[in-house]
C-alpha positions as CSV (number, residue, x, y, z in Angstrom):
1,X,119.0,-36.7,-70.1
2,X,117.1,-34.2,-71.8
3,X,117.3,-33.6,-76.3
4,X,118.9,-30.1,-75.2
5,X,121.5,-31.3,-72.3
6,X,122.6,-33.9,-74.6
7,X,123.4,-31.0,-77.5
8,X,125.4,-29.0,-74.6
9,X,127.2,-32.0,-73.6
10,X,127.7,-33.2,-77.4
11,X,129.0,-29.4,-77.9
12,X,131.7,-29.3,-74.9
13,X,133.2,-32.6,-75.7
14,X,133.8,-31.5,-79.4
15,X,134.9,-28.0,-78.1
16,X,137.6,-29.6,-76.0
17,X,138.4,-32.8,-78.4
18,X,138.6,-29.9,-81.1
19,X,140.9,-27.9,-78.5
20,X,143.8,-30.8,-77.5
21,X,143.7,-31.8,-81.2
22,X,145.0,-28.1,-82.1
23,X,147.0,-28.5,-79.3
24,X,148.6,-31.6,-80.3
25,X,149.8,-30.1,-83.4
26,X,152.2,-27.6,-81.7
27,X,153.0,-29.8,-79.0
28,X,154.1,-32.8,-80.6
29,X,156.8,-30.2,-83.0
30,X,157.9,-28.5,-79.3
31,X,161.6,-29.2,-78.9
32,X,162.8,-31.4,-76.0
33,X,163.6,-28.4,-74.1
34,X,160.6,-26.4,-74.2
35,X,158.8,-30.0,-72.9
36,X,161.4,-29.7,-70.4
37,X,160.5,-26.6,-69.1
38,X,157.1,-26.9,-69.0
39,X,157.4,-29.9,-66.8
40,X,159.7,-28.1,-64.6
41,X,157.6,-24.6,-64.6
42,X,154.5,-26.8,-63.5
43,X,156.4,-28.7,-60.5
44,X,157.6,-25.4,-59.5
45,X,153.9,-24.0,-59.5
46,X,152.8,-26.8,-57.4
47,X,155.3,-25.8,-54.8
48,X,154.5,-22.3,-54.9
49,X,150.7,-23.0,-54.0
50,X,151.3,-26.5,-51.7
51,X,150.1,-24.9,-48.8
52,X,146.8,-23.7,-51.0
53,X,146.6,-27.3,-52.3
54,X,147.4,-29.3,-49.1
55,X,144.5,-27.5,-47.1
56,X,141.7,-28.3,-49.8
57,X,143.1,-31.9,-50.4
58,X,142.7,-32.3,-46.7
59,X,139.4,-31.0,-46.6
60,X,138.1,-33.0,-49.6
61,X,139.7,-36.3,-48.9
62,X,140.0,-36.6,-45.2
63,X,143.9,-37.6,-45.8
64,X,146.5,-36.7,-43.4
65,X,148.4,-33.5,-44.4
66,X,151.9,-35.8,-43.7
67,X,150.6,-37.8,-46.4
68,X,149.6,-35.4,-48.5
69,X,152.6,-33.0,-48.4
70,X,154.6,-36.3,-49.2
71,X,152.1,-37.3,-52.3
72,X,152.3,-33.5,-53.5
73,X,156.2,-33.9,-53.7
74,X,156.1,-36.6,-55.0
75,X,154.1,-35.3,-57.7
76,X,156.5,-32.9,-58.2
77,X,159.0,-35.4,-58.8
78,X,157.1,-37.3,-61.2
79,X,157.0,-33.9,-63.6
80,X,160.6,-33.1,-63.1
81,X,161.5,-36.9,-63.6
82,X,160.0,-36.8,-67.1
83,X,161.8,-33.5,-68.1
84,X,164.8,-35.5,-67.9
85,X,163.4,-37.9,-69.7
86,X,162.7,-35.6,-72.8
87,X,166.0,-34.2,-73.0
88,X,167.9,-37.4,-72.6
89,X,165.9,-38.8,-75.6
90,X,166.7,-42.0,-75.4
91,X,162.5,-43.0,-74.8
92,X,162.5,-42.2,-78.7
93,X,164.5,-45.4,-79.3
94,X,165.4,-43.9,-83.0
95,X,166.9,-46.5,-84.5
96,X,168.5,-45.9,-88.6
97,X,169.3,-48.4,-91.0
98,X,171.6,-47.2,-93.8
99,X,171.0,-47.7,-97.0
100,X,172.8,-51.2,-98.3
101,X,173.0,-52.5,-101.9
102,X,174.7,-55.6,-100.5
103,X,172.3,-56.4,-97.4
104,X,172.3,-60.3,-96.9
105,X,168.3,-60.2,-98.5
106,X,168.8,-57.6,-101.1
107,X,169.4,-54.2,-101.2
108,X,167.9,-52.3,-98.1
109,X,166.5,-49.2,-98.1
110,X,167.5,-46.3,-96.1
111,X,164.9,-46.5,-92.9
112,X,164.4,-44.7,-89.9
113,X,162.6,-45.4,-87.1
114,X,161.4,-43.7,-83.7
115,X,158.7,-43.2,-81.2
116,X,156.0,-40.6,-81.4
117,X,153.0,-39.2,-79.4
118,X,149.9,-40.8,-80.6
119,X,148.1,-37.7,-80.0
120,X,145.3,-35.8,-77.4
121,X,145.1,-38.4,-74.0
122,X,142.4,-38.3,-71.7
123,X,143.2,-39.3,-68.0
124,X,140.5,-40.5,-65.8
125,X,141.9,-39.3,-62.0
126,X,142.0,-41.4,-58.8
127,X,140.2,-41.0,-55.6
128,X,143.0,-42.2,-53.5
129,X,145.8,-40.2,-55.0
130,X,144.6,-36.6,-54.9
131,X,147.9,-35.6,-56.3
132,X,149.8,-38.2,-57.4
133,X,147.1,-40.4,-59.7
134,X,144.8,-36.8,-60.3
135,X,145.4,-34.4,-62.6
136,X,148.6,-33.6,-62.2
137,X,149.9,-37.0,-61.6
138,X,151.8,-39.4,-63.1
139,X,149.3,-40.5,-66.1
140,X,149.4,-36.6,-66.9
141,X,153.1,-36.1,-66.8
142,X,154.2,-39.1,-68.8
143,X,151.6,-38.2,-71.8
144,X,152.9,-34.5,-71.5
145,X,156.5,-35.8,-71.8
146,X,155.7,-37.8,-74.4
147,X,154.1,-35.0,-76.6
148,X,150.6,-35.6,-76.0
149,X,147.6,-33.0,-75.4
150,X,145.5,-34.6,-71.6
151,X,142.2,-34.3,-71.1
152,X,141.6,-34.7,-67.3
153,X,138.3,-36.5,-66.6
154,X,138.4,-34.8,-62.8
155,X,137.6,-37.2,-59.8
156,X,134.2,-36.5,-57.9
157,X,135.9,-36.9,-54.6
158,X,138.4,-33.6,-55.1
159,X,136.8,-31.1,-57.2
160,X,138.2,-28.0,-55.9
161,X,141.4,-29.4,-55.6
162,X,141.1,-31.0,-59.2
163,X,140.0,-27.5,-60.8
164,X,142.3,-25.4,-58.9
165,X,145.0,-27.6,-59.8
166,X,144.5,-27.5,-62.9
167,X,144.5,-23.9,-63.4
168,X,147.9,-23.5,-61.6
169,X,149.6,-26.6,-64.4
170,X,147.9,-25.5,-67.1
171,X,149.1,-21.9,-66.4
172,X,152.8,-23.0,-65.9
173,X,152.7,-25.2,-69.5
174,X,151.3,-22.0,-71.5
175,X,154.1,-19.4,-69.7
176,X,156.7,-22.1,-70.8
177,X,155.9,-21.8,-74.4
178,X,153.5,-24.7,-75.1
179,X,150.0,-24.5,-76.4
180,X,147.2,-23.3,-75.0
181,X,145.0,-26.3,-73.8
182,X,147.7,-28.4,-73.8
183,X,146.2,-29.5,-70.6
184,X,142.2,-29.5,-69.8
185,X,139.8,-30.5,-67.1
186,X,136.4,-31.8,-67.6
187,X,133.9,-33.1,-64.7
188,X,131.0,-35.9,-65.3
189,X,130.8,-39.5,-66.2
190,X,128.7,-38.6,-69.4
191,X,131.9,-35.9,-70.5
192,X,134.3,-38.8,-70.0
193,X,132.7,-41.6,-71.7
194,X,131.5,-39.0,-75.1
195,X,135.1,-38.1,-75.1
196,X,136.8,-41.7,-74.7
197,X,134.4,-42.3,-78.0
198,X,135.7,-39.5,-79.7
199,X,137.6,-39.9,-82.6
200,X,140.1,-36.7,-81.7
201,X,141.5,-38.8,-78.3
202,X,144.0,-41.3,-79.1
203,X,144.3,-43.0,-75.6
204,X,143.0,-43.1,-72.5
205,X,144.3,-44.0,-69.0
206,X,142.4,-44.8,-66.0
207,X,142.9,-45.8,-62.4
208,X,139.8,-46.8,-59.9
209,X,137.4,-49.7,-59.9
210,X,137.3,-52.9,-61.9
211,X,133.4,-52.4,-62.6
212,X,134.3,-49.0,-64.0
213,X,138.1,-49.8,-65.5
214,X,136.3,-52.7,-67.3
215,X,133.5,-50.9,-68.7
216,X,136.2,-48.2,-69.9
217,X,137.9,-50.5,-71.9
218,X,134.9,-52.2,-73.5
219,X,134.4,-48.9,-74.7
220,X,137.9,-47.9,-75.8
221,X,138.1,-51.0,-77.7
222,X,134.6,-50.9,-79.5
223,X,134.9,-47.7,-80.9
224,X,135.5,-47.9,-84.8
225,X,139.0,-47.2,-84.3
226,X,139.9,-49.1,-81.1
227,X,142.8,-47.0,-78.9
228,X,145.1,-48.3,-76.3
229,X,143.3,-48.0,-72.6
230,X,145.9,-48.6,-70.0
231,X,143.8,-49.2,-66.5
232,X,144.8,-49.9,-63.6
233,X,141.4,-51.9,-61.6
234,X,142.4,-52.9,-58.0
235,X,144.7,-55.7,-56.8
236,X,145.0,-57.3,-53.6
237,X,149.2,-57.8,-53.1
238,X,149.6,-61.5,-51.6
239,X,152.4,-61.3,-49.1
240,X,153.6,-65.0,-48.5
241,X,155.9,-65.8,-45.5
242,X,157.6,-69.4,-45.3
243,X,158.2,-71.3,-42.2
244,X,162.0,-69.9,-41.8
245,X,161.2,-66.6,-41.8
246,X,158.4,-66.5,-39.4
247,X,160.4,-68.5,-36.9
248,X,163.0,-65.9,-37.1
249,X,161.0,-62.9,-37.2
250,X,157.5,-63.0,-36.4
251,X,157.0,-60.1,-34.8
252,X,158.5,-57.7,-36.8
253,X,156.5,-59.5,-39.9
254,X,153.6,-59.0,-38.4
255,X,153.9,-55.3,-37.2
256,X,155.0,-54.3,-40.8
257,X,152.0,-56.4,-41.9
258,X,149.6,-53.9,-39.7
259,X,151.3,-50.6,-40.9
260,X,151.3,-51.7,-44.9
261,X,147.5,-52.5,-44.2
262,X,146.9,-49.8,-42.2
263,X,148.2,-47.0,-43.9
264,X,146.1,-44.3,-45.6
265,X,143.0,-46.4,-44.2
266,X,144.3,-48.9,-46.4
267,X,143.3,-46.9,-49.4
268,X,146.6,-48.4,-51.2
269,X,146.5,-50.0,-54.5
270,X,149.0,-52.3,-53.0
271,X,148.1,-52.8,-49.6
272,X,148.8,-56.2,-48.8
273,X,144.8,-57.7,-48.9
274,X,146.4,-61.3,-47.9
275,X,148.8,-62.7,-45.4
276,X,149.8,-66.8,-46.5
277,X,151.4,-67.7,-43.2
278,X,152.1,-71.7,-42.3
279,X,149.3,-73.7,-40.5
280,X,149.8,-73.0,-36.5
281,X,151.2,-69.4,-36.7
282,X,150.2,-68.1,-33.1
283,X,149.6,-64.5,-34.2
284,X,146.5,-63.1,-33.1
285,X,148.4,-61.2,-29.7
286,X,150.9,-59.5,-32.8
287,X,148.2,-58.0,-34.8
288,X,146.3,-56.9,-31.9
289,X,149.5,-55.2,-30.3
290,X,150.2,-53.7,-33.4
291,X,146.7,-52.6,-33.8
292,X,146.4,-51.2,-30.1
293,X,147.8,-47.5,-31.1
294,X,146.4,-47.1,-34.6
295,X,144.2,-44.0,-34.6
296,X,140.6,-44.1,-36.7
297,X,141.3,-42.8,-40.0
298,X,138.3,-41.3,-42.3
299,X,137.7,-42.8,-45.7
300,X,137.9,-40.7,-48.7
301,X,134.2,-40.5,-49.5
302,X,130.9,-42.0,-48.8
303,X,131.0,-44.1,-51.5
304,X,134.2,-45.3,-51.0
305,X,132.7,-46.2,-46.8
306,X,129.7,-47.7,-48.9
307,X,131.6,-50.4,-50.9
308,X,133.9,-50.5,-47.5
309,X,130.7,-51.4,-45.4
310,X,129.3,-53.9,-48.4
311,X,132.5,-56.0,-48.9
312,X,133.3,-56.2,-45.0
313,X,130.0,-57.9,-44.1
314,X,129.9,-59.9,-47.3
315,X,133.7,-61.4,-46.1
316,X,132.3,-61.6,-42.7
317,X,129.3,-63.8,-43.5
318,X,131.7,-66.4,-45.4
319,X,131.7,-69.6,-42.9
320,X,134.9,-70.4,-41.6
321,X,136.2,-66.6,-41.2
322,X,137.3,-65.7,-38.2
323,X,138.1,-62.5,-36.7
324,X,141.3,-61.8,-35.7
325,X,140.7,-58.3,-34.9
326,X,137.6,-56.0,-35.3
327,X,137.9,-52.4,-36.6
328,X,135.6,-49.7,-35.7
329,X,133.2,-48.2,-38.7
330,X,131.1,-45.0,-37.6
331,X,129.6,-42.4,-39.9
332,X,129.4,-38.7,-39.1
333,X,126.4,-36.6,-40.1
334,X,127.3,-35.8,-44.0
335,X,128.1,-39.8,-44.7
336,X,131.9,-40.0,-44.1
337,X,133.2,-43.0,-42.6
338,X,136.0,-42.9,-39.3
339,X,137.6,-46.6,-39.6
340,X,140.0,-48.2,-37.8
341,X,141.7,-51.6,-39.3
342,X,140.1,-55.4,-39.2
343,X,141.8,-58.8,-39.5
344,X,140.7,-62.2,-40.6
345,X,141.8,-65.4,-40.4
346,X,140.6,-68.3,-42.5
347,X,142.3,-71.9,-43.5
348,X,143.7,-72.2,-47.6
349,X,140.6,-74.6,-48.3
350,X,138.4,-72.0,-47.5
351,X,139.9,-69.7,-49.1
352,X,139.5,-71.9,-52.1
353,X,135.7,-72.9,-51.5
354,X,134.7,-69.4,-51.0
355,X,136.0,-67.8,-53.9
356,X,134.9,-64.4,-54.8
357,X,133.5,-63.9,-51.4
358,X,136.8,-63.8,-50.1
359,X,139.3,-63.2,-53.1
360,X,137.4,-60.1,-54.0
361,X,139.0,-56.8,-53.1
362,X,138.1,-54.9,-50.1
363,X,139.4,-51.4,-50.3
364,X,139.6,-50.4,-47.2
365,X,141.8,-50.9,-43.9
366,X,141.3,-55.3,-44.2
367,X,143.1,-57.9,-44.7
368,X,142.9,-61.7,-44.4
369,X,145.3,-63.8,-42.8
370,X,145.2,-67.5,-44.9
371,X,146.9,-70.7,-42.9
372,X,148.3,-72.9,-45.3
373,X,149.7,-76.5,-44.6
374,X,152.9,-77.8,-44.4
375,X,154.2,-79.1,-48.2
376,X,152.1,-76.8,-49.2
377,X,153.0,-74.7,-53.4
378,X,153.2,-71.7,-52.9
379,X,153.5,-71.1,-56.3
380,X,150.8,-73.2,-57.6
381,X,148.5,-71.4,-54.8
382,X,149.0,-68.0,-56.1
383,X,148.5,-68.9,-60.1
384,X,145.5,-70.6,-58.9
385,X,144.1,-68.0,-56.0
386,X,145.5,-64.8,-57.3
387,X,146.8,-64.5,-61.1
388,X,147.2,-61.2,-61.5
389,X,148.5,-58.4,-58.9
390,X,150.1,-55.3,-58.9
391,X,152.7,-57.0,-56.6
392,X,153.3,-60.0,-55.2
393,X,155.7,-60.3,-51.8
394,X,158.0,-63.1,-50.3
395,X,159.5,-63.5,-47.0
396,X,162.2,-66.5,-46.4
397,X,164.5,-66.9,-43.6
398,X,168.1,-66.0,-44.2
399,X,169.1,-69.1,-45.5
400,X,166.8,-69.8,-47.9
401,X,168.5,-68.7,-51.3
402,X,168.7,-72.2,-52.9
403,X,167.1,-74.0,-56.4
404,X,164.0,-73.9,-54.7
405,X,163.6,-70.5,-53.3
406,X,164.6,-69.5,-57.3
407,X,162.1,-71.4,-59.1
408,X,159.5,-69.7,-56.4
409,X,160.9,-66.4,-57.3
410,X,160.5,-67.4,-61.0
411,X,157.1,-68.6,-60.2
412,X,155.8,-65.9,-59.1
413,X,156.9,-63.2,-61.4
414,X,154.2,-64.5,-63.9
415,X,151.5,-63.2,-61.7
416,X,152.7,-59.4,-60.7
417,X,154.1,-56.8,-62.1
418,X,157.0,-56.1,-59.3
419,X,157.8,-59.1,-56.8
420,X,159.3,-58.0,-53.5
421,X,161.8,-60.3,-51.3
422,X,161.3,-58.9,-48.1
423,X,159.8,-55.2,-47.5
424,X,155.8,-54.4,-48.2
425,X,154.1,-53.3,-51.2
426,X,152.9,-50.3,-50.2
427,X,155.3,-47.4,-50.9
428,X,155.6,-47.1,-54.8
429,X,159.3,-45.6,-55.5
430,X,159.1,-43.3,-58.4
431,X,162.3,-44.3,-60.3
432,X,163.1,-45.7,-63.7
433,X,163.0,-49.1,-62.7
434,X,159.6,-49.4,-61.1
435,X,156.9,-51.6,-63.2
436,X,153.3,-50.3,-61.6
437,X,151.3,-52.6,-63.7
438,X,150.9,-56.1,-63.8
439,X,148.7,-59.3,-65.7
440,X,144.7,-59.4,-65.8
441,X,143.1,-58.1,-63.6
442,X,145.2,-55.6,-62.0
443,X,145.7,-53.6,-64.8
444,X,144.0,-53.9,-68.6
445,X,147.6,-54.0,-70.3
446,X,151.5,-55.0,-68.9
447,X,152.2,-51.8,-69.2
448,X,153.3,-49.2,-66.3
449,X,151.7,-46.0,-64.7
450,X,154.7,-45.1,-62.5
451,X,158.5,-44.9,-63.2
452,X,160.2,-43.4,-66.4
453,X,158.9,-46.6,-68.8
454,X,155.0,-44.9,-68.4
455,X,156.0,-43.0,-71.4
456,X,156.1,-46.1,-73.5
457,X,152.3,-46.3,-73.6
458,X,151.7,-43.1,-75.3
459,X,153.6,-43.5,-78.1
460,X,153.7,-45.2,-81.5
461,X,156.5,-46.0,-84.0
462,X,156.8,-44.6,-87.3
463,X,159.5,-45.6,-89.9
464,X,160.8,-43.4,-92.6
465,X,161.6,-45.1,-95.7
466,X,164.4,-42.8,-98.3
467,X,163.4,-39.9,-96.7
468,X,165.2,-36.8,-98.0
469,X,167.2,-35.1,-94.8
470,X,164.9,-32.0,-95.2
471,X,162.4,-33.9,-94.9
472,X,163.1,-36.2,-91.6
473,X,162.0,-35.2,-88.6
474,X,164.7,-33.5,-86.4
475,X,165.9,-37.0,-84.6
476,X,166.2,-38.8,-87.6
477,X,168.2,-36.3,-89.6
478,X,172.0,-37.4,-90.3
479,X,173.0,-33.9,-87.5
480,X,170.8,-35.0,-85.0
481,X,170.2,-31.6,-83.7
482,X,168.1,-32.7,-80.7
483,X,171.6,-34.7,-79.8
484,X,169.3,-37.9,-79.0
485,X,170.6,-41.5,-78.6
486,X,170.2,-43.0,-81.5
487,X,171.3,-47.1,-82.5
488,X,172.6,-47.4,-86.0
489,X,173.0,-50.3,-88.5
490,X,175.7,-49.4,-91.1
491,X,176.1,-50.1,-94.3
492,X,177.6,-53.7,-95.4
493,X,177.5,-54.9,-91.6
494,X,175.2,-57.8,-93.2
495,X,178.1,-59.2,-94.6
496,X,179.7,-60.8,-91.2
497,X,176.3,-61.7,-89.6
């Protein structure tokens, strides 16, 4: 890079650091309802221009326009979701303790307590998720929600879509009252790492590659005021089946076991990567039945075919792999990649001598099929093979609900964020419940990027300490005019602890 490019660059990232910190100002003092509306405004102008959006996402991404039509409503969701969220209140968990001469520890001052946006966040998009993980997606909506300024570092893979997008959200936020560049797009690596450094952005969120997650947060936390990184680097979903409920339902196991893998080319953070059936499972007629019918799919980008292409071979060379069934891989003329799905097979103890080779994710329409033997741990298997998914999925046969089964269930909650019994991972319901995070590496904190709790990781607590009522911000304030749930500790309750 030359002296001058580096000035220009140096200039636009304090121009739009500069920008969201303004922002932030009015933002964080907008009331619950304006939030509200802005949210709402912004779903509603993604409707309005689906048919726009679907066509370019199609275009850029090679996704299916089934898919893509659900995604974009489900983006829409996610905004309206949040508005809720803001006018409900309750993720401000305000919580007052009256003043009490006669607290059990001495006299206690009158404190008050509540959640607050930490200020401008910059979102890195996704490849996979055009809509839903992009600039409008659910990192976005939960800082919004929250009161925070985003900076969205666009996704190479969608830039049209990325840009017009956000023009028609950041339009919608501005007619519903809120500040002007209360939501911003930048494109480059070089704008995203100088603005992850700078000291105006107060958290960052990410979702792609481990290489690039891990770098991210080396960064985030080396600055001279570390700030929370939430990223979300790859998983590869075990799905473990016991004896019982193979012998009572292998066939329908293994077609749902094709579909989660095939789906979207496998482009899924939670496709299923591994398959733990018992030792003599016959199903290599299944998956190739189940196969039979599923069309070539392209991948989202030449890079993403490139690392495709790399990890398959480099799984393929491992000894003691065998191929269950082989997936096409051709290229057209501009580099895109037209896949269809491949199986593997190996035994646990290769599993275990190959390591990386193997336990390394390939994202992509693959999956490995691991044998283990009778008496085998399950749950000592996973803490040692896989320690830290996005989700983690059991099948037992019907009867299996006993002392064992539990301590399994237990087990495995250590290692993944949500732990299905029965079903496939794939499919992320957007609800208040869902955790979309789990332990190292899948995601750099236990925090969530889908479901109402995302909020969480964009705000900070603050406590008030004899704060007079003019003075209080409006939640803490003895009228409570934002009507928000608040939990209170009164005065002499001390006295019957």
């Amino acid at each position: 890079m030359t002296a001058t490019a580096a000035s220009d660059l140096d200039r636009t990232v304090d121009d739009v650091a500069r920008r969201a910190a303004e922002a932030f100002a009015g933002l964080s003092r907008a009331t619950p309802a304006t939030r509200a509306d802005g949210l709402r405004r912004a779903a509603a102008a993604l409707g309005d221009h689906a048919d726009e959006l679907v066509a370019t996402a199609h275009v850029e991404t090679g996704l299916a326009e089934a898919r893509l039509r659900g995604e974009l409503k489900r983006t829409q969701v996610q905004l309206r979701l949040f508005a809720h969220v803001v006018e409900d209140g309750a993720y401000l968990d305000v919580r007052i303790d009256e003043a009490d001469p006669d607290f059990v520890l001495g006299p206690r001052p009158d404190l008050r307590r509540a959640l607050w946006p930490v200020g401008p966040v910059l979102n890195f998009a996704a490849s996979n998720f055009p809509f839903a993980f992009s600039v409008a997606g659910g990192d976005t909506a939960a800082a919004l929600a929250a009161g925070c300024p985003v900076i969205v570092k666009a996704h190479p893979g969608h830039p049209w879509l990325s840009e017009r997008t956000a023009r028609i959200v950041a339009g919608a936020l501005v007619e519903a009252g809120l500040p002007e560049d209360t939501l911003q797009l930048v494109t480059g690596q070089d704008a995203g790492v100088a603005l992850l450094e700078h000291p105006a952005v107060r958290s960052a969120a990410f979702t792609g590659s481990p290489h690039v997650g891990q770098l991210l947060a080396a960064r985030a936390a080396a600055r001279p005021d570390p700030i929370p990184f939430f990223g979300e680097l790859g998983s590869v979903n075990p799905v473990l089946v016991s004896p019982a409920a193979l012998a009572e339902r292998a066939d329908a196991l293994l077609a749902g076991y094709v579909a989660s893998v095939s789906g979207s080319a496998g482009q899924l953070c939670t496709k299923p990567g591994f398959l733990l059936v018992p030792q003599g499972t016959v199903y290599d007629d299944a998956v190739a039945a189940a196969t039979a019918d599923v069309p070539e799919h392209r991948l989202l980008n030449p890079s993403i075919a490139d690392g495709y292409e790399r990890r398959v071979a480099q799984v393929l060379a491992v000894d003691g792999v065998r191929v269950v069934r082989s997936g096409s891989f051709r290229r057209d003329g501009d580099g895109q990649a037209w896949v269809t799905p491949t199986f593997v097979a190996v035994p646990l103890d290769v599993l275990r001598t190959a390591g990386p080779a193997l336990l390394d994710e390939v994202f992509g329409p693959f999956s490995v099929i691991v044998e283990y033997p009778a008496g085998t741990d399950l749950s000592a298997v996973v803490g040692e093979l896989f320690p830290g998914n996005l989700t983690l999925t059991l099948h037992l046969g019907s009867g299996e609900t006993g002392a064992e089964q539990g301590a399994l269930v237990a087990a495995l909650g250590r290692y993944a964020g949500r732990v299905l019994l029965g079903g496939w991972p794939t499919g992320v319901a957007v609800t208040p419940a869902m955790q979309h995070g789990g332990p190292s590496p899948a995601t750099t904190t236990d925090g969530t990027s889908v479901g109402t709790a995302a909020i969480g990781r964009f705000l900070r607590g603050i406590t008030y300490q004899d704060a007079p009522q003019d003075l209080l911000p409006a939640p803490l304030r003895d009228d409570n005019p934002w009507g928000v749930p608040r939990t209170v500790s009164p005065r002499g309750a001390s006295l019957n602890w």
